[in-house]
C-alpha positions in Angstrom: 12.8 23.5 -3.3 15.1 24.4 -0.4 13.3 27.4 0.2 10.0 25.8 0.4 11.6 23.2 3.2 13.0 25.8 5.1 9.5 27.8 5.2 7.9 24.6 5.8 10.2 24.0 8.7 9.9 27.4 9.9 6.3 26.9 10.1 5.8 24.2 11.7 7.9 25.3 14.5 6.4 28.3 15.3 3.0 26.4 15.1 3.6 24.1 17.9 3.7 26.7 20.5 1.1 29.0 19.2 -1.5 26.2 20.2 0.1 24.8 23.3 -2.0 24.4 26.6 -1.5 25.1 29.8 0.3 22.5 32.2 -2.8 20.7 34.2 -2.6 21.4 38.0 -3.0 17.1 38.3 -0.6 14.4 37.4 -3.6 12.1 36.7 -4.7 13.8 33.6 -0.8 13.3 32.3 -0.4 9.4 33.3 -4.0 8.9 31.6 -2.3 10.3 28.9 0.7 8.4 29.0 -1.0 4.8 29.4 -3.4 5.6 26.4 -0.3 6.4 24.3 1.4 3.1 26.0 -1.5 1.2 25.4 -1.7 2.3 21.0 2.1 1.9 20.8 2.0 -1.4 22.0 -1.0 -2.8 20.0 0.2 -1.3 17.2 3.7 -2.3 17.4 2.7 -5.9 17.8 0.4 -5.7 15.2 3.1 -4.3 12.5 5.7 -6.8 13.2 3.1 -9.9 13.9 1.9 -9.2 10.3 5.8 -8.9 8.7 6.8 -11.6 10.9 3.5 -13.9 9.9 4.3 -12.5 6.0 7.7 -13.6 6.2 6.8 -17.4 7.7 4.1 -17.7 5.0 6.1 -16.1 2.0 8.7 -19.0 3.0 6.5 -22.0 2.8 5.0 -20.7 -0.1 8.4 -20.5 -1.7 9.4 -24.0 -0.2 6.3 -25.7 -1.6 6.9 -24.2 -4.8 10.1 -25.2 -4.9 9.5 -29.0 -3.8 5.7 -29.9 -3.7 6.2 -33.1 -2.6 7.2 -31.9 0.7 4.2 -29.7 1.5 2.7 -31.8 4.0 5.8 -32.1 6.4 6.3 -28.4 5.7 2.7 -28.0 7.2 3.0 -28.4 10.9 6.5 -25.9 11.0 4.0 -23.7 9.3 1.5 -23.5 11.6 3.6 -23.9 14.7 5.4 -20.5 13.6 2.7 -18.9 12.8 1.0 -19.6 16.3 4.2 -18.5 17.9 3.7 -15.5 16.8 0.3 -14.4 16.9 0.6 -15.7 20.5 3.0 -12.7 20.7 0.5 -10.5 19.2 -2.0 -11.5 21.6 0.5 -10.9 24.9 0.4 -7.0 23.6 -3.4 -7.4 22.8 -3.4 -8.1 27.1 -0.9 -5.4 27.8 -3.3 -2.7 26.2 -6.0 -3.9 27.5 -4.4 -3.5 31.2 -2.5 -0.4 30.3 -6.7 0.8 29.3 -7.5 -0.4 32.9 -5.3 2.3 34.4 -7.2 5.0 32.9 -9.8 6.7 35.4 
């Protein structure tokens, strides 16, 4: 087992300069690079902690209505409110990709 993860580790980091590139004579190429990678990070951030955050709101009501199911009704707008809050979140990074993607030439 260790001798497979130190082989495995050995590989991999002798691989990474075997199939480097040469450094490109612009900077453009490198900041296209760099807002494309801003751009994913961002969406995809927002889009793994909107859905835990939107998870979490509804897992609560759920277990709040089960719990008393008389009270559904007033637990509604809460509900909604929350989750509007943040998928408005989601959306703000949704716009920050899509100008980050507006950079690239």
């Amino acid at each position: 087992m260790k001798k497979s993860l130190l082989l495995g580790g050995a590989t991999l980091l002798t691989a990474v300069p075997a199939f480097a590139q040469a450094a490109a004579s612009s900077s453009a190429i490198s900041n296209n690079a760099y807002y494309a990678l801003g751009a994913g990070i961002a969406i995809g951030l927002a889009a793994f902690g909107g859905g835990l955050g939107q998870g979490r709101i509804g897992g609560s009501a759920m277990d709040g209505i089960a719990r008393n199911p008389q009270a559904a009704g007033t637990m509604l707008a809460p509900l909604l409110i929350g989750l509007a809050f943040v998928e408005s979140l989601v959306i703000y990074a949704l716009v920050i990709a899509f100008m980050l993607q507006g950079k690239i030439h």
